[in-house]
N, C-alpha and C positions, 0 to 999 in steps of 0.2 A: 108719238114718235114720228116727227114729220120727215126726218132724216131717214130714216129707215124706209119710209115708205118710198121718199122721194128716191133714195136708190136703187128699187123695186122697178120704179118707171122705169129709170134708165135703163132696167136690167130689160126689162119685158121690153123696150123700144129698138133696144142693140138686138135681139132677136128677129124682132120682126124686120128690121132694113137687112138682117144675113139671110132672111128670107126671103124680102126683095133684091135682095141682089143674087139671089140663085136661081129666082125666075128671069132675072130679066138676062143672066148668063145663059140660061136654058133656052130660050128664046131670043137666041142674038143681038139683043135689045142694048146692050153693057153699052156698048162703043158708037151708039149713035146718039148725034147731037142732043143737047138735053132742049135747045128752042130752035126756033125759026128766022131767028135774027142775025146767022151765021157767027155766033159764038165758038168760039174752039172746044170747049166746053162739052165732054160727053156728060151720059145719064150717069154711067160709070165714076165720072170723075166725085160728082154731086154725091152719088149713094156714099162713097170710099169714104169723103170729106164730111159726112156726118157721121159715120161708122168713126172714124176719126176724132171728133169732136166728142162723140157720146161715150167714147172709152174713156177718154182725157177726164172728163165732166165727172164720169164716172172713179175714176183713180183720185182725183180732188177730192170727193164727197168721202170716199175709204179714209182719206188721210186724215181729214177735220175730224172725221170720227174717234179716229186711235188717239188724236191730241186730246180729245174732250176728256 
């Protein structure tokens, strides 16, 4: 079942970035720049946009499943 498992990742991975994003909320870290090259770009925005992506990724893989 590599579908399955492969959903499992995603699931265990969407965890842990709501867990990194609740450290770096806890420690005011969210809203500051994500590099050093004067990017507009916070950590924030990065965490959100894969929290973002991994839900999406994750709602696709549900779908393919119910069609199979």
């Amino acid at each position: 079942m590599v579908l399955a498992s492969s959903i499992m990742d995603i699931s265990e991975t969407l965890c842990d970035l709501h867990d990194i994003k609740k450290f770096l909320e806890l420690h005011n870290l969210f809203d500051n720049p994500k590099d050093n090259d004067g990017s507009g770009f916070t950590i924030g925005d990065v965490i959100d946009d894969l929290i973002y992506k991994f839900e999406e990724s994750s709602e696709w893989e549900s779908y393919i499943k119910q069609v199979k």
